[in-house]
N, C-alpha and C positions, 0 to 999 in steps of 0.2 A: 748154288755158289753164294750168294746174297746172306743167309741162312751162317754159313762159318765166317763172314766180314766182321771186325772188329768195329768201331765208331768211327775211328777215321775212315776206315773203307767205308762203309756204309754214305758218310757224309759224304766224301769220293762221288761215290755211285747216283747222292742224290743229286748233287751240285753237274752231271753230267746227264742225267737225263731233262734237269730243267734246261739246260743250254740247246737240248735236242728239242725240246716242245717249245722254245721261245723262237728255236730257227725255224719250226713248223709254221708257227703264229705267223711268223714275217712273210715265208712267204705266202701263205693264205693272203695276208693281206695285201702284198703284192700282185697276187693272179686276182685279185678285188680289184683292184689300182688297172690293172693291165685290159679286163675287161671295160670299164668305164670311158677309159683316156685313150686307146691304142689302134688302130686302126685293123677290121679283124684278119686282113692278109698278114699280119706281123703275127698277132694272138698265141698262136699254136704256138711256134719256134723261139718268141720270146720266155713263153711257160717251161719249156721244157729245158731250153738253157740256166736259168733260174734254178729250175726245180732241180739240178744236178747237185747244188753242194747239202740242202735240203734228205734229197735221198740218201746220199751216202753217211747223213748223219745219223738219220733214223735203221740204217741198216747197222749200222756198226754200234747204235745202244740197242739192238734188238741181239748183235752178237754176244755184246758185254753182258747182259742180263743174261742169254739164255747160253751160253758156250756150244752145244751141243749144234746149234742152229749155223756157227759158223761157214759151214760150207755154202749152204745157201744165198745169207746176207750177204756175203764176198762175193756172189757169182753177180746177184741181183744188183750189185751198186754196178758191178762190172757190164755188163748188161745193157744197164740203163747209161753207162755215160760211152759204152760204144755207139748208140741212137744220138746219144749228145756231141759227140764230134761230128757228125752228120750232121746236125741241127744248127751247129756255129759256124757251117760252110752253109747252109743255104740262109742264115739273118744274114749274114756280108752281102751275100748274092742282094735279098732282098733290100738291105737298107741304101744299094745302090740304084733302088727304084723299079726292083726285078731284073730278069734274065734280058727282055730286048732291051730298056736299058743302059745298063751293063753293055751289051754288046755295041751299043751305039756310042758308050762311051769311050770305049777302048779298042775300037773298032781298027786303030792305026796301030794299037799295040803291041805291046809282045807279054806273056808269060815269062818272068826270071824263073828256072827249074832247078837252077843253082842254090838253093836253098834246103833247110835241116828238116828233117831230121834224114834223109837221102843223102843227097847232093850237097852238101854245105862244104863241103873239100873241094867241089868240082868247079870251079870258081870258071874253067873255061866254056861249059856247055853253051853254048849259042840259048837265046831264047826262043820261045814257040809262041806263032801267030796268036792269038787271041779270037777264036770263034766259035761257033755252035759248038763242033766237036771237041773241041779241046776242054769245052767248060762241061759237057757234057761226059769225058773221060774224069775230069778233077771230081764231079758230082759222084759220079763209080767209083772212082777211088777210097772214097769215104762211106758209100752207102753198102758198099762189101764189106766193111770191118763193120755195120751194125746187123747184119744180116746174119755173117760168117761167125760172129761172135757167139751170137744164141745157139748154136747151132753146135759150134766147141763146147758150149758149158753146159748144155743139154747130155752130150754124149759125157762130158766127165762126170757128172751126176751119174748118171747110170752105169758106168764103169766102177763108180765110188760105192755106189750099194752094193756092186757085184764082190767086192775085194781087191777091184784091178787097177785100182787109181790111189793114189796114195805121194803129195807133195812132198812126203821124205825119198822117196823112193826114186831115185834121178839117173838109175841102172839103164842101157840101151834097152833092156828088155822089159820096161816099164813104160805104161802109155803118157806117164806126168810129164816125161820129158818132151816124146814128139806132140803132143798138145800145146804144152807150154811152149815151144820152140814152133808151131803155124803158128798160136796168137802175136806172138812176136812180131813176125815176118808182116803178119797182115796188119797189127798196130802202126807198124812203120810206114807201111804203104800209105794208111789212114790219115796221119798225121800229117804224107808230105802236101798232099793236097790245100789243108787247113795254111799251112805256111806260103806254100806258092801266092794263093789268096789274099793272105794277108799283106804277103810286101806289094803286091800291085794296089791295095785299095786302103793300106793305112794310109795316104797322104789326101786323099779323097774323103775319107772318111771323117778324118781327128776331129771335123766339129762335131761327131757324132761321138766322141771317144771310146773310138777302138780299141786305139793302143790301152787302157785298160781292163777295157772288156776282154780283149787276147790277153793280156796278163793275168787277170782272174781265172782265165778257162786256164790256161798254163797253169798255176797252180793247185788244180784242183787236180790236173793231170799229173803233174809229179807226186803230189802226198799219192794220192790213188794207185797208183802205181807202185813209182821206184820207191818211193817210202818202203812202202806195204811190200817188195819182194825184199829190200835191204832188210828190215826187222824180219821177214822169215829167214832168209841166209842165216842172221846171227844166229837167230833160236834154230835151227837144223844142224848148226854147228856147236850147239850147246854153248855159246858166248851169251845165250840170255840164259843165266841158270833155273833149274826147275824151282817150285817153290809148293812143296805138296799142300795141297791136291792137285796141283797146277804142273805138268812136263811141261819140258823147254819150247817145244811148241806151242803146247796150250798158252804160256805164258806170252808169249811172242802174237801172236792174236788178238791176247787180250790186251796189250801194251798197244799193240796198234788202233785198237777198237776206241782208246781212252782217247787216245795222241788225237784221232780223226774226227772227232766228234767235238773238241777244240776247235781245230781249224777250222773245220766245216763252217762251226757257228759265226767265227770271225769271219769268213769267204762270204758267207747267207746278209752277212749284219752290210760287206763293205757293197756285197753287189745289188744291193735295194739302192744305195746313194749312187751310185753308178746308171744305172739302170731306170730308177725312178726319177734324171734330169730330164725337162724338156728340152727338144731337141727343136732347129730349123728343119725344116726339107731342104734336100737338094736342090739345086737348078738344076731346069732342062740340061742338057748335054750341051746344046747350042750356047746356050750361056755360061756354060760352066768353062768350054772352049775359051771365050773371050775373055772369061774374069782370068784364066791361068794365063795366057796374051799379056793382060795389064799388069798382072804382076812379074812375069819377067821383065818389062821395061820401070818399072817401080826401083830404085834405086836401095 
C-alpha cells in the first residue's frame, strides 16, 4: 500500500506513525514514573488503564501500514480494552482504599442502578444495599465482558479463515450478526457496572479526579467503538466511496485507522497530565464521616 502513496500520502503516513511512537514513548515513560512514585497495590491497574489509548494507537498504525492485518489489530485493541473496562472498576474500588474500605465506607449506603448505559430511563428503580455481594456482582459484571470477549473474537477468527464470518454479511444466516449482536448485549452489561460506581464514588473521589479520569476512559470508549461501527455502516453502505485499490470497506478501516491514531495520541499526551498529578490519601472512614458532618453545617 505505502509503495502506490503519492508524497502527500506518504508524509500522511509518516507524520502518523511518529504520533504512534511519541504515544509509545509517553507511556513507557509513564509506567517509568508509575513504578518509582506509586504504591505497588495501584501498579498493575494504573498500567493497564494507561496503556489503553497507547495500544489502540499502535494497533491501528500496525492496520494502516499493513491493511491485510486489519482483522486482527481490531480484535486485539478490542480485546485489550474489554480487560480495561475491568481494570477502571477495580482502580475506583482501589483508590477508595480497597474493598474493606470501600465497604466501611458505604456501609449505610445504597447503589443508584438507575444509571446508563441500562437503566438511565429508569429513574424509579429503588437502590441496592451496598455490600460484599453486590460489589462482588458489579466486579462480574465487568469481569465477563473481559473474559467473554476473547472468547467472541477467538471464535470470529476462526469462522473468518474458514469463509463464515464476514462484517458485510448481516443476513440471519451469517454468524457476523449473532456475534456482533452477544458482544453488544455483554458491552452493555459491562459498562453498567463502571457507571453504578462511578455516581457512588465521584464525590469521594474529585480530589483524586475522577471525574476526568471517567471522561478519558469515556472517550476512548466512544471513538473505539461507535466511532469505528459508524465508519464501517457508511463504508458497507458505499457512503465512503472506493478509491482503487482501496473498496469502500477497505477504505472505511483505513479512514478509521488514521482518525484513531490522532486521538489516541491526544487521549496518551492528556492522561499523563491527569494521571501523573499527586494526589492526598483518603481519611480513614472515621474521619471522612466527620469532615462530610462539618461540611453540611458549613454555610
Amino acid at each position: 500500500l505505502a509503495a502506490g502513496l503519492d508524497l502527500a500520502g506518504r508524509f500522511l503516513f509518516a507524520i502518523l506513525t511518529l504520533m504512534t511512537l511519541i504515544a509509545d514513548l509517553v507511556f513507557i515513560e509513564e509506567v517509568i514514573y508509575i513504578y518509582r512514585k506509586i504504591p505497588s497495590s495501584k501498579r498493575s491497574i494504573l498500567i493497564w488503564v494507561n496503556a489503553a489509548a497507547p495500544v489502540i494507537a499502535t494497533t491501528s498504525c500496525i492496520g494502516m501500514w499493513i491493511p491485510r492485518s486489519t482483522m486482527f489489530t481490531d480484535f486485539t485493541a478490542a480485546v485489550f480494552f474489554a480487560i480495561v473496562i475491568h481494570k477502571f472498576l477495580m482502580m475506583m474500588i482501589k483508590e477508595c482504599g480497597g474493598q474493606k474500605l470501600f465497604l466501611r465506607r458505604f456501609e449505610n449506603g445504597r447503589f443508584k442502578i438507575s444509571t446508563g448505559p441500562c437503566c438511565c430511563c429508569c429513574l424509579c428503580l429503588p437502590g441496592v444495599r451496598i455490600t460484599r455481594q453486590t460489589l462482588f456482582w458489579l466486579k462480574l459484571g465487568t469481569f465477563q465482558f473481559a473474559f467473554f470477549r476473547p472468547v467472541f473474537m477467538f471464535l470470529s477468527i476462526v469462522l473468518w479463515t474458514n469463509g463464515n464470518y464476514s462484517l458485510s454479511n448481516l443476513s440471519p444466516e451469517g454468524a457476523a450478526i449473532w456475534i456482533s449482536c452477544f458482544v453488544a448485549i455483554l458491552t452493555i452489561i459491562a459498562l453498567w457496572p463502571v457507571g453504578i460506581m462511578f455516581q457512588q464514588v465521584r464525590v469521594l473521589l474529585n480530589c483524586k479526579k475522577i471525574i476526568p479520569k471517567f471522561a478519558l476512559y469515556q472517550f476512548v470508549l466512544i471513538l473505539n467503538h461507535l466511532q469505528t461501527a459508524i465508519i464501517n455502516i457508511l463504508a458497507m453502505q458505499q457512503i465512503i466511496p472506493c478509491a482503487p485499490p482501496l473498496s469502500s470497506s477497505a477504505r472505511g478501516a483505513y479512514i478509521t485507522h488514521q482518525v484513531l491514531i490522532m486521538e489516541m495520541f491526544l487521549i496518551t499526551l492528556l492522561s499523563r497530565v491527569v494521571y501523573r498529578r499527586r494526589y492526598d490519601e483518603l481519611e480513614p472512614p472515621e474521619c471522612a464521616c466527620e469532615e462530610d458532618g462539618d461540611s453540611k453545617q458549613t454555610p
